[in-house]
NUMI-89910 format. One record per residue (C-alpha): residue number from 1; chain; z, x, y. Coordinates in steps of 0.2 Angstrom, whole numbers, plus 5000, padded with zeros to 4 digits. Example, Ala and Ser with C-alpha at 12.3 -4.5 7.8 and 13.67 -1.06 7.14 Angstrom:
2
+------+-------+------+------+------+
! resi ! chain !   zz !   xx !   yy !
+------+-------+------+------+------+
!    1 !     A ! 5039 ! 5062 ! 4978 !
!    2 !     A ! 5036 ! 5068 ! 4995 !
+------+-------+------+------+------+
//
This chain:
99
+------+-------+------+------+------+
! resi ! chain !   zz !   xx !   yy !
+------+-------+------+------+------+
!    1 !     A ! 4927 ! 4914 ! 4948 !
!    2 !     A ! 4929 ! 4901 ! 4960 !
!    3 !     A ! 4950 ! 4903 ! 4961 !
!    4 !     A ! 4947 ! 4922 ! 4961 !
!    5 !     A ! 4938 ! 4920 ! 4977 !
!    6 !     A ! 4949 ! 4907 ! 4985 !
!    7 !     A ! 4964 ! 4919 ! 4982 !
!    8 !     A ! 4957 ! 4934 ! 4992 !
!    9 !     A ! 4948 ! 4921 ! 5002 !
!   10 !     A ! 4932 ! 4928 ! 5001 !
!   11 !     A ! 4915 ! 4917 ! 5003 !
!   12 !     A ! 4904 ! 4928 ! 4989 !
!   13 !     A ! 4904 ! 4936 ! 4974 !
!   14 !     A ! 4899 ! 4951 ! 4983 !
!   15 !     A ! 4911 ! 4951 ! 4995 !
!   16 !     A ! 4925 ! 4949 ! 4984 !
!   17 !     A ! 4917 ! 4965 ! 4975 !
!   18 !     A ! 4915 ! 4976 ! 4989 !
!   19 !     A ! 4933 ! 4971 ! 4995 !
!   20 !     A ! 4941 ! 4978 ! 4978 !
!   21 !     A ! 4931 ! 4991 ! 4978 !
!   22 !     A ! 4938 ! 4994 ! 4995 !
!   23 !     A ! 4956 ! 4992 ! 4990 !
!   24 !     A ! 4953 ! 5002 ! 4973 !
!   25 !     A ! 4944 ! 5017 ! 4983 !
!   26 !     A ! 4960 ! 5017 ! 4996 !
!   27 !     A ! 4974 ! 5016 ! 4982 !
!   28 !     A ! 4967 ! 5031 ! 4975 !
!   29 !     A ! 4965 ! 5041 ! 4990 !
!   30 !     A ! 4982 ! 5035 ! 4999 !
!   31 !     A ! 4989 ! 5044 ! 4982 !
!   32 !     A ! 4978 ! 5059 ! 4985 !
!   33 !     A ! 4979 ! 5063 ! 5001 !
!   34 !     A ! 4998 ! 5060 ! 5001 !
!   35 !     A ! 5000 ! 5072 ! 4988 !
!   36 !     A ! 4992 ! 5086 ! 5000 !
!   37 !     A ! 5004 ! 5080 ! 5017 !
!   38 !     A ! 5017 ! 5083 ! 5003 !
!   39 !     A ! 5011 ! 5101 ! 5000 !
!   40 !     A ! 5006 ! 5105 ! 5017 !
!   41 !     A ! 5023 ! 5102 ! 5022 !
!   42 !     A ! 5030 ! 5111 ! 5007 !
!   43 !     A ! 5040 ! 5098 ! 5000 !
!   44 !     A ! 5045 ! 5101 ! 4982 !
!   45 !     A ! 5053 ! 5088 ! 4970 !
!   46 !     A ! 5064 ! 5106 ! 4962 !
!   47 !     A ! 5072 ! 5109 ! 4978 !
!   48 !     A ! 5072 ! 5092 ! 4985 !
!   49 !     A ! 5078 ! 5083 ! 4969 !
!   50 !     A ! 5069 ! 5071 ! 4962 !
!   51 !     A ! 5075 ! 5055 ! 4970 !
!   52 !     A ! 5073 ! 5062 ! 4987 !
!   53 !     A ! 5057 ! 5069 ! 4984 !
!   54 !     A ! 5049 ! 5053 ! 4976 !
!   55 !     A ! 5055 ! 5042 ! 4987 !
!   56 !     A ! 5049 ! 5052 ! 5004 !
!   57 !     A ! 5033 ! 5052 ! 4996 !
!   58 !     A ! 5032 ! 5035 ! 4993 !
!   59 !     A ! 5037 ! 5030 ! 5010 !
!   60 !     A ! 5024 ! 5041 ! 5017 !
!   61 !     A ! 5011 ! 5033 ! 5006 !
!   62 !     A ! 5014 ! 5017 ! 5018 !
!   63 !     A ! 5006 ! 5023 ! 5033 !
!   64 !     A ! 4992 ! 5034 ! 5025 !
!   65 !     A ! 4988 ! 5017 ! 5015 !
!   66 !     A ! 4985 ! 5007 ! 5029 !
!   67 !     A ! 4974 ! 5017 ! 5040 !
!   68 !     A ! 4965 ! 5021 ! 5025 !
!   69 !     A ! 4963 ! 5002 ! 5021 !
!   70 !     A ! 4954 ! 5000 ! 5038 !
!   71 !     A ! 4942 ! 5017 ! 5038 !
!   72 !     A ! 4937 ! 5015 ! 5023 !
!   73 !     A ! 4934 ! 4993 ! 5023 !
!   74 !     A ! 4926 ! 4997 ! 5039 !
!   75 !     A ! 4912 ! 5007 ! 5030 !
!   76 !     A ! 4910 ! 4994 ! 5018 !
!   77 !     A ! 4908 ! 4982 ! 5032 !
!   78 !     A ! 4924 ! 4971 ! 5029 !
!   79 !     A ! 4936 ! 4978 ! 5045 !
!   80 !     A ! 4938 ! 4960 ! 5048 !
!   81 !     A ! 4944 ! 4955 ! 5031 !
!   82 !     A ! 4955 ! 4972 ! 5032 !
!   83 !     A ! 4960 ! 4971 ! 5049 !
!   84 !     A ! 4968 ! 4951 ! 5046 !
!   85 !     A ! 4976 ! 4959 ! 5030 !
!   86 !     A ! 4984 ! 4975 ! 5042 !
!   87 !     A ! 4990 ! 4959 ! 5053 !
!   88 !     A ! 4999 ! 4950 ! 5042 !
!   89 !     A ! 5008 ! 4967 ! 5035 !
!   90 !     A ! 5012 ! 4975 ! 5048 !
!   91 !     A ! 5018 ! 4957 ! 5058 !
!   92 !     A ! 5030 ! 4957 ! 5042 !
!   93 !     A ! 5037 ! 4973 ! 5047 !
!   94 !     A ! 5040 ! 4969 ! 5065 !
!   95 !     A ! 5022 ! 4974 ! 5072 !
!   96 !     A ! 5016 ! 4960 ! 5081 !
!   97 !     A ! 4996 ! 4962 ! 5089 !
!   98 !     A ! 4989 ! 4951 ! 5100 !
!   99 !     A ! 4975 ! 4942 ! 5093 !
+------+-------+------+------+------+
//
């Protein structure tokens, strides 16, 4: 358990449930919620083809992944876990925030 918690660098058992709880909870409602931008918009994969469709989904996914990530870890009471996580992402894609 011990190596478990050195990987997501977590001090407790119950931190390192509560943090993938978190990041189960967010997958499934990233996924959900990006199903019903696609809708709202009106985005079809039969008119849009199947590549285009899937792939504008996933890139959409992205974004309502990582706001979700910190909402819902802040609820759980982990924003500062999240928040380094969001860091390091969004510093790989160019983002830079002060620390």
């Amino acid at each position: 358990m011990n190596k478990i918690r050195d990987i997501f660098k977590v001090e407790t058992n119950f931190q390192l449930l509560k943090v993938n709880v978190v990041f189960a909870i967010t997958g499934t409602l990233s996924v959900y919620f990006a199903g019903i931008v696609i809708d709202f918009l009106g985005l079809d994969p039969y008119v849009l083809g199947s590549f285009f469709y899937w792939s504008l989904r996933i890139i959409l996914l992205l974004p309502v992944y990582q706001f979700l990530l910190i909402i819902i870890g802040s609820i759980f009471g982990e924003f500062e876990y999240f928040w380094k996580i969001e860091r390091k992402m969004l510093g790989r894609l160019g983002i830079k925030f002060s620390s």
